[in-house]
mmCIF file as gemmi writes it, N, C-alpha and C atoms, coordinates in Angstrom:
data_model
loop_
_atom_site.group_PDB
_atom_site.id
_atom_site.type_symbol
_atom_site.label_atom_id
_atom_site.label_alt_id
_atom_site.label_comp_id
_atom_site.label_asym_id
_atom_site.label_entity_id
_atom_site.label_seq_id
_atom_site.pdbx_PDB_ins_code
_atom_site.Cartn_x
_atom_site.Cartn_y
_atom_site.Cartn_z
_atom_site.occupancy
_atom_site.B_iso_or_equiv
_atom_site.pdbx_formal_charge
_atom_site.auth_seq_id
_atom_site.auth_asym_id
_atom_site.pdbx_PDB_model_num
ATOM 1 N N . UNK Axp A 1 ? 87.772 79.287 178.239 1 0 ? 1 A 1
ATOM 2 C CA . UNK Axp A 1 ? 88.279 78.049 178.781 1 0 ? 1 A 1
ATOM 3 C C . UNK Axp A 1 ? 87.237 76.936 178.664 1 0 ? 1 A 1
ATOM 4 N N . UNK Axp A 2 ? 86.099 76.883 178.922 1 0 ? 2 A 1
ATOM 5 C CA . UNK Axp A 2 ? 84.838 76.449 178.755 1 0 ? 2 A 1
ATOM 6 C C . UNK Axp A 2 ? 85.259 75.592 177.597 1 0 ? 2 A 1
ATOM 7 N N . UNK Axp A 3 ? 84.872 76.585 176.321 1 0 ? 3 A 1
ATOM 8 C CA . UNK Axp A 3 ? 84.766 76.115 174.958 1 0 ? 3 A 1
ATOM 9 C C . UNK Axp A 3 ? 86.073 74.773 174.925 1 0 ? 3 A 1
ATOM 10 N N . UNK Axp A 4 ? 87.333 75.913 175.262 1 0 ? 4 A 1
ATOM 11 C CA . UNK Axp A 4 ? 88.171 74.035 174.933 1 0 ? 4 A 1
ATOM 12 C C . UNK Axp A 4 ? 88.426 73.217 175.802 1 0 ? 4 A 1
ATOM 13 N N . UNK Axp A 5 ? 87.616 72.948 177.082 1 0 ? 5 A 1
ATOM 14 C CA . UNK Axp A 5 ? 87.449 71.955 177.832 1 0 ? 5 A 1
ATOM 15 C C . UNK Axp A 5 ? 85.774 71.414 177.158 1 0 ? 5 A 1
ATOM 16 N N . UNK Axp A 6 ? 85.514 71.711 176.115 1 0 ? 6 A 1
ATOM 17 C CA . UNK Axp A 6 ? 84.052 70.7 175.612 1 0 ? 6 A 1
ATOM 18 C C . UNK Axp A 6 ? 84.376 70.445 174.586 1 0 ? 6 A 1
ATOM 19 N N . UNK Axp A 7 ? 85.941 71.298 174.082 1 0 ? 7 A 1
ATOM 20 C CA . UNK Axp A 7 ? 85.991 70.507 172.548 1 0 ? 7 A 1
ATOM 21 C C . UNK Axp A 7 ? 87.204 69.108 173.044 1 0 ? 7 A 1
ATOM 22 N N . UNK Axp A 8 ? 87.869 69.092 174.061 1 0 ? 8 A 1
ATOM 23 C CA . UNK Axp A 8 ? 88.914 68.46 174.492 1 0 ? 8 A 1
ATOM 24 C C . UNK Axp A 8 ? 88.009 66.794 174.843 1 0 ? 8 A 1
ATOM 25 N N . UNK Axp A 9 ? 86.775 67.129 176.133 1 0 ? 9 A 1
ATOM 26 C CA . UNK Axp A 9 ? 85.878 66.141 176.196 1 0 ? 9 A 1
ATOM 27 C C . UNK Axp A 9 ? 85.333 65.572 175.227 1 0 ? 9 A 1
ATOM 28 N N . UNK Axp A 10 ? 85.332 66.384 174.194 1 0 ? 10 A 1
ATOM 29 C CA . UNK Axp A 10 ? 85.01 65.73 172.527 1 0 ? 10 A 1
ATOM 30 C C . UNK Axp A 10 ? 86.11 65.397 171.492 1 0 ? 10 A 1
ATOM 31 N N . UNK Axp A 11 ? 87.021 64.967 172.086 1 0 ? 11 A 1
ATOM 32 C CA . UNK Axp A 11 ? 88.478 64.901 171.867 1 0 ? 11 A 1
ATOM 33 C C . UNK Axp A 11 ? 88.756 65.566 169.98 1 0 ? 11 A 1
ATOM 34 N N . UNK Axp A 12 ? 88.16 66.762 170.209 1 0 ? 12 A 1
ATOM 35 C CA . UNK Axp A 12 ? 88.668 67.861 169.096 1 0 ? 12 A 1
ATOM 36 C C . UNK Axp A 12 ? 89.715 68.562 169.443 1 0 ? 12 A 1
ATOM 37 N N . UNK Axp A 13 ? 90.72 67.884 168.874 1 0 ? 13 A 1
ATOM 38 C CA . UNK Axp A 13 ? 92.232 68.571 169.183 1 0 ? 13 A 1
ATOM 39 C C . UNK Axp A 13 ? 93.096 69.539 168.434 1 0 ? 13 A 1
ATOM 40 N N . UNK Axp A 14 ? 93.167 68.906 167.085 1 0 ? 14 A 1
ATOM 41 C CA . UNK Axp A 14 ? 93.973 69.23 166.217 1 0 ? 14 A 1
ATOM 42 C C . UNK Axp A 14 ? 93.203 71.075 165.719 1 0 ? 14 A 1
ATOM 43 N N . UNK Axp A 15 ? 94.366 71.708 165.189 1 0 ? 15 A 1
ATOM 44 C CA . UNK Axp A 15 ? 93.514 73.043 164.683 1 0 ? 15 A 1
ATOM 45 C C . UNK Axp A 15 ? 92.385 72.826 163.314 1 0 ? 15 A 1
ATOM 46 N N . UNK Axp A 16 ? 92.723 71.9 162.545 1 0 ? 16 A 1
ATOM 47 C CA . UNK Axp A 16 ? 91.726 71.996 161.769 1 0 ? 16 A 1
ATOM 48 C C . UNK Axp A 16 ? 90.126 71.21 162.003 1 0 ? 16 A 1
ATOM 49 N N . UNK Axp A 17 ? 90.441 70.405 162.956 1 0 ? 17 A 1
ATOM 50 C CA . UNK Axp A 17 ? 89.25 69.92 163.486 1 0 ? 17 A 1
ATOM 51 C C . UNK Axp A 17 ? 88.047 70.638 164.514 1 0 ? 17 A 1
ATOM 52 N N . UNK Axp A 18 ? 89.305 71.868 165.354 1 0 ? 18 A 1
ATOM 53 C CA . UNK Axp A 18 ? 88.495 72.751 165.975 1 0 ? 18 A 1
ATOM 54 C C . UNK Axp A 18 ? 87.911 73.734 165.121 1 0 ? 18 A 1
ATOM 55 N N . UNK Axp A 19 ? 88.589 74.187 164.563 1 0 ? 19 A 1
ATOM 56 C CA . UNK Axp A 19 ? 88.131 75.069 163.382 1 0 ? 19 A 1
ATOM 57 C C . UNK Axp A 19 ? 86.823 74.837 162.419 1 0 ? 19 A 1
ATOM 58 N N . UNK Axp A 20 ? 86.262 73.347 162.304 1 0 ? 20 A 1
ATOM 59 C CA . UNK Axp A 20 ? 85.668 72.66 161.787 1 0 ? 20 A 1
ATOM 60 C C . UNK Axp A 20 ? 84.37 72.781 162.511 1 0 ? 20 A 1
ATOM 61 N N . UNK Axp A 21 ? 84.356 72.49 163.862 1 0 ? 21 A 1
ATOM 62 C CA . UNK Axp A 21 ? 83.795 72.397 164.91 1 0 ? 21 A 1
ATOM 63 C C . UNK Axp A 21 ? 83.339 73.889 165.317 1 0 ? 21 A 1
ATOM 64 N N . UNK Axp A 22 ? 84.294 74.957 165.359 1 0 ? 22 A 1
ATOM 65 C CA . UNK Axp A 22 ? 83.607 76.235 165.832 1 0 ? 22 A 1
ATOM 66 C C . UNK Axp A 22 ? 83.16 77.416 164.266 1 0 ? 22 A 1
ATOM 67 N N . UNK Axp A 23 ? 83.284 76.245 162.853 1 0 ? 23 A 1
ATOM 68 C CA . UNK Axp A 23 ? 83.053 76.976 161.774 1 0 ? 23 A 1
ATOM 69 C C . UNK Axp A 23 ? 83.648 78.268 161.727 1 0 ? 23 A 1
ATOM 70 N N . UNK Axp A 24 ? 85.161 78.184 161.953 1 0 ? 24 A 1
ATOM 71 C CA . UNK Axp A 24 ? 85.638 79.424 161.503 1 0 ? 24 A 1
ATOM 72 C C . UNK Axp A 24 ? 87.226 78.788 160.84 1 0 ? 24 A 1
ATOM 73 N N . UNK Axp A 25 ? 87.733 79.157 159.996 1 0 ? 25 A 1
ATOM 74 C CA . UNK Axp A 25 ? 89.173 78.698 159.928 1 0 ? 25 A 1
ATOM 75 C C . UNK Axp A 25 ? 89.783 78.545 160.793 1 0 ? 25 A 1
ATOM 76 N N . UNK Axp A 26 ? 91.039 77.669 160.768 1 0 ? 26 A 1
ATOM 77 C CA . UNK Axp A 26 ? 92.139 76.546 161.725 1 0 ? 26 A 1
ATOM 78 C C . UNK Axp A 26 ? 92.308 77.88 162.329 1 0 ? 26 A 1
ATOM 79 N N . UNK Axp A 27 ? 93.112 78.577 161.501 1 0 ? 27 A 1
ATOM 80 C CA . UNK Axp A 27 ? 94.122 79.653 162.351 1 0 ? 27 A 1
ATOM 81 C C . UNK Axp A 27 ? 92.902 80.816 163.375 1 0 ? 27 A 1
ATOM 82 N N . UNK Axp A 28 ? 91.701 81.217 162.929 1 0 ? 28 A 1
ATOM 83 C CA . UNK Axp A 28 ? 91.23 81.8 163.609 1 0 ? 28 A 1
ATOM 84 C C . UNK Axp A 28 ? 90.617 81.406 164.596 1 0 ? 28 A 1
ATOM 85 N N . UNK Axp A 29 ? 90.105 79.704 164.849 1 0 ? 29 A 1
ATOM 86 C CA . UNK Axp A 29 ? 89.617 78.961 165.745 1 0 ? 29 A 1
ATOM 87 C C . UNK Axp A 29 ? 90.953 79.317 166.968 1 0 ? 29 A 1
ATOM 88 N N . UNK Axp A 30 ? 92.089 78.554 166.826 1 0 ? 30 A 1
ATOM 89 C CA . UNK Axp A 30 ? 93.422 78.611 167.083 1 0 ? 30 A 1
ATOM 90 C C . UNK Axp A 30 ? 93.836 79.91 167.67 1 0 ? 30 A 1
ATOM 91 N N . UNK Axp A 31 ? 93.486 80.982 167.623 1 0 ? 31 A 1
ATOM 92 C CA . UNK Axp A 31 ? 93.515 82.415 168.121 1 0 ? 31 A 1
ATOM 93 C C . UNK Axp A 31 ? 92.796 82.53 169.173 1 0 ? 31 A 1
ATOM 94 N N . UNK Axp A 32 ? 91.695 82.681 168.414 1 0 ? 32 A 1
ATOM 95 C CA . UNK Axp A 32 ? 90.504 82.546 169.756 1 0 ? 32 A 1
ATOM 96 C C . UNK Axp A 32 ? 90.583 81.942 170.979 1 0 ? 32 A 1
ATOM 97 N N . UNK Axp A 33 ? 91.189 80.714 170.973 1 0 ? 33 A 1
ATOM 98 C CA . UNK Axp A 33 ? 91.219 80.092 171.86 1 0 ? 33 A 1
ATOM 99 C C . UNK Axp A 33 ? 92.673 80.192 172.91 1 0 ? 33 A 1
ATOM 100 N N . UNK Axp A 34 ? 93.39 80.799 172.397 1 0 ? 34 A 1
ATOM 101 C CA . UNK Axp A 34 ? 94.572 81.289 173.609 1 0 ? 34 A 1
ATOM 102 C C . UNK Axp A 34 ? 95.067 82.785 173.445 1 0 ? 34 A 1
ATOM 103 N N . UNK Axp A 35 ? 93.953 83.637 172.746 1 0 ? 35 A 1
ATOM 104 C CA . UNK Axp A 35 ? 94.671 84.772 172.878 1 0 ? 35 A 1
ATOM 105 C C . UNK Axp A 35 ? 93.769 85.286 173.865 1 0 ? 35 A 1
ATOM 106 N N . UNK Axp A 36 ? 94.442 86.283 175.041 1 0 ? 36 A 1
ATOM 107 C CA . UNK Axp A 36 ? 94.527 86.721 175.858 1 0 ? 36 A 1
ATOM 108 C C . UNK Axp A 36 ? 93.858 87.891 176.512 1 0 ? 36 A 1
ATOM 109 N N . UNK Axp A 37 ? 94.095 88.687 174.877 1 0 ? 37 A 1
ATOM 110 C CA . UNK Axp A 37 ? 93.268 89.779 174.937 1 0 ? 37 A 1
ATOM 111 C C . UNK Axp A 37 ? 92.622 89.726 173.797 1 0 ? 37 A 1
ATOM 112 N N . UNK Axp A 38 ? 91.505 89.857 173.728 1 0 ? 38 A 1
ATOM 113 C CA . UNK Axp A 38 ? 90.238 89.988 172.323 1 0 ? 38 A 1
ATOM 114 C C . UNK Axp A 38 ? 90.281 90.711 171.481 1 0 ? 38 A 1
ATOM 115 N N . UNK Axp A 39 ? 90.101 90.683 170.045 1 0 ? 39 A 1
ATOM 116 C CA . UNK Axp A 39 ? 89.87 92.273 169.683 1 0 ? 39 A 1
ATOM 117 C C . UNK Axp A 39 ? 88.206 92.281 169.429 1 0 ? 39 A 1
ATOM 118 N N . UNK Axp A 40 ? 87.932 93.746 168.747 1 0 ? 40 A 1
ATOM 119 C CA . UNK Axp A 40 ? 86.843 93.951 168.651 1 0 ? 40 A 1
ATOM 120 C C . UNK Axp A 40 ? 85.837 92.621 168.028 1 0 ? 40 A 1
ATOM 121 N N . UNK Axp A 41 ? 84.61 91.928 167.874 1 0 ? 41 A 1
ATOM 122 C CA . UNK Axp A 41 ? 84.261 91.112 167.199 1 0 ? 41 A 1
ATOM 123 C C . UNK Axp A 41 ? 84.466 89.633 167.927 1 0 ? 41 A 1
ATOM 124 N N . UNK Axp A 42 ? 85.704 89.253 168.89 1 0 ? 42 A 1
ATOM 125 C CA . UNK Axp A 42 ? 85.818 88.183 169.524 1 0 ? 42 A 1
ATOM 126 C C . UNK Axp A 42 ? 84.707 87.527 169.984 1 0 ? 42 A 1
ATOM 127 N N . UNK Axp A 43 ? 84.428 88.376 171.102 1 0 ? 43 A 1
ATOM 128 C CA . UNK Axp A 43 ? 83.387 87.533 172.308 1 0 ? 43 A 1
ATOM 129 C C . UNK Axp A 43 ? 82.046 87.594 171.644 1 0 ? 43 A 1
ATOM 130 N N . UNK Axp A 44 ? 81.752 87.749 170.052 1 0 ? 44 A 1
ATOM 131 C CA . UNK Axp A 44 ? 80.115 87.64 169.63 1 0 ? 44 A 1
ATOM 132 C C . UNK Axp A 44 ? 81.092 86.282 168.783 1 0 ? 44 A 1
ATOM 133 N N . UNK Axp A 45 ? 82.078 86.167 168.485 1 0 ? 45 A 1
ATOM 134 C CA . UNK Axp A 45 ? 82.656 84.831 167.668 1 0 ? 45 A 1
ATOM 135 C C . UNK Axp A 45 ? 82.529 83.477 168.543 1 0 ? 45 A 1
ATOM 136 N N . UNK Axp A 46 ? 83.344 84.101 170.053 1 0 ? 46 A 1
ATOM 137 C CA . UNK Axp A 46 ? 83.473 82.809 171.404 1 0 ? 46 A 1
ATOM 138 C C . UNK Axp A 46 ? 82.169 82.493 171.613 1 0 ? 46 A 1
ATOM 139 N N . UNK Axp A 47 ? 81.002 83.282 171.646 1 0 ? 47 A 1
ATOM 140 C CA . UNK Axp A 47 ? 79.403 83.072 171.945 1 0 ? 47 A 1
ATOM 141 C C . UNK Axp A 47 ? 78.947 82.249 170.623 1 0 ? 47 A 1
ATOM 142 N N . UNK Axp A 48 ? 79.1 82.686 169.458 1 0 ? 48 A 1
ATOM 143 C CA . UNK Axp A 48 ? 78.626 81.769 168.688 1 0 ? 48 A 1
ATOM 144 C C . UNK Axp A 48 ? 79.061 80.433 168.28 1 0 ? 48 A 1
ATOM 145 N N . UNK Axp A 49 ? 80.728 79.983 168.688 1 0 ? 49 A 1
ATOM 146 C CA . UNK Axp A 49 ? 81.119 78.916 168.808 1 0 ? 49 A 1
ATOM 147 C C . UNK Axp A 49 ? 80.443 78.339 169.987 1 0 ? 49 A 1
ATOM 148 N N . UNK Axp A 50 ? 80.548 78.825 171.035 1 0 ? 50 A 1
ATOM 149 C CA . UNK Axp A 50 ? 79.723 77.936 172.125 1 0 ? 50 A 1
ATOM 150 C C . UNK Axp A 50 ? 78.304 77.661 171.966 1 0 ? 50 A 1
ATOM 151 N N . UNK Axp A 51 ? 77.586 78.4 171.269 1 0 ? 51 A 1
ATOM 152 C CA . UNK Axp A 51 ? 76.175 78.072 170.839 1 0 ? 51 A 1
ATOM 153 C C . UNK Axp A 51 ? 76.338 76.835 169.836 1 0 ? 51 A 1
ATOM 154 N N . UNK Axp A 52 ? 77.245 77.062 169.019 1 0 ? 52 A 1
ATOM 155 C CA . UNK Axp A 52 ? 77.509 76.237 167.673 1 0 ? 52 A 1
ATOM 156 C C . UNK Axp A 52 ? 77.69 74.663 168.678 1 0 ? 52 A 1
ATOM 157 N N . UNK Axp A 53 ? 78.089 74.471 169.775 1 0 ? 53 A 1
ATOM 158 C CA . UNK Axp A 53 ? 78.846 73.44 170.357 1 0 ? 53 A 1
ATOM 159 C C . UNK Axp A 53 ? 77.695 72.664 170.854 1 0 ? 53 A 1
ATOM 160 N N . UNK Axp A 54 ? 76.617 73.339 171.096 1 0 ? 54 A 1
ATOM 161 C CA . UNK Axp A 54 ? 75.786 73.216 172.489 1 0 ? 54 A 1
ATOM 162 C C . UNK Axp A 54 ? 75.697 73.921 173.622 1 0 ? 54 A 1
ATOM 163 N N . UNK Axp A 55 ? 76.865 74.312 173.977 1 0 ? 55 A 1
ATOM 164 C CA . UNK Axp A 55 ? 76.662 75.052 175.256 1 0 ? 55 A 1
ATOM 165 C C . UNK Axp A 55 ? 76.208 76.068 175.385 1 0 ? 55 A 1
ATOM 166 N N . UNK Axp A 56 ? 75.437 76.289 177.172 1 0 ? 56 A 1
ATOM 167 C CA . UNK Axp A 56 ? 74.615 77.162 177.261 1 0 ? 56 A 1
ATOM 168 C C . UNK Axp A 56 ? 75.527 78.887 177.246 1 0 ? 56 A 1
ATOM 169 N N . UNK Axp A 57 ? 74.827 79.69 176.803 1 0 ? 57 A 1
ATOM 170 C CA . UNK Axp A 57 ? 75.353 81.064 176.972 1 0 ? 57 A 1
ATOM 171 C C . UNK Axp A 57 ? 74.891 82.324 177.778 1 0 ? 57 A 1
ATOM 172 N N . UNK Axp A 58 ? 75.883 82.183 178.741 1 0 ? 58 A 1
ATOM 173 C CA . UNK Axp A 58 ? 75.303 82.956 179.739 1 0 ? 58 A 1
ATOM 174 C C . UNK Axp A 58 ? 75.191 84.908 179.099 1 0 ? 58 A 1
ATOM 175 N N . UNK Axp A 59 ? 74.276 85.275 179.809 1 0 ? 59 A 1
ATOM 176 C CA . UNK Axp A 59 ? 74.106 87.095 179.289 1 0 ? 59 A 1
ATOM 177 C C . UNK Axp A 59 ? 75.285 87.198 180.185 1 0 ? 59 A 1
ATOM 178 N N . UNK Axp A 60 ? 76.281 88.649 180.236 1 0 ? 60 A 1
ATOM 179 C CA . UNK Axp A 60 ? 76.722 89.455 180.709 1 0 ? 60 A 1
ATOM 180 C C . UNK Axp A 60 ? 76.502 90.066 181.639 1 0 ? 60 A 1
């Protein structure tokens, strides 16, 4: 939730602009960000978009 409340404040909306922004393709940016349940590989993708952003990353 984080991630797209800092891409929203950075008014990165559209999928190919987030995608742009978290350096991964539209559709997989676009996943990431409302799917529900993760699969394997997600949360080292959500950590490196939020690093990619600026934001800080908390340990586990």
């Amino acid at each position: 939730m984080a991630i797209g409340r800092e891409l929203d404040g950075r008014d990165i909306t559209t999928p190919a602009a987030i995608g742009e922004a978290l350096g991964v393709p539209a559709a997989e940016a676009t996943s990431l960000l409302n799917w529900h349940q993760w699969r394997e590989g997600d949360v080292a993708l959500l950590e490196a978009a939020a690093a990619r952003l600026g934001m800080k990353v908390g340990s586990r």
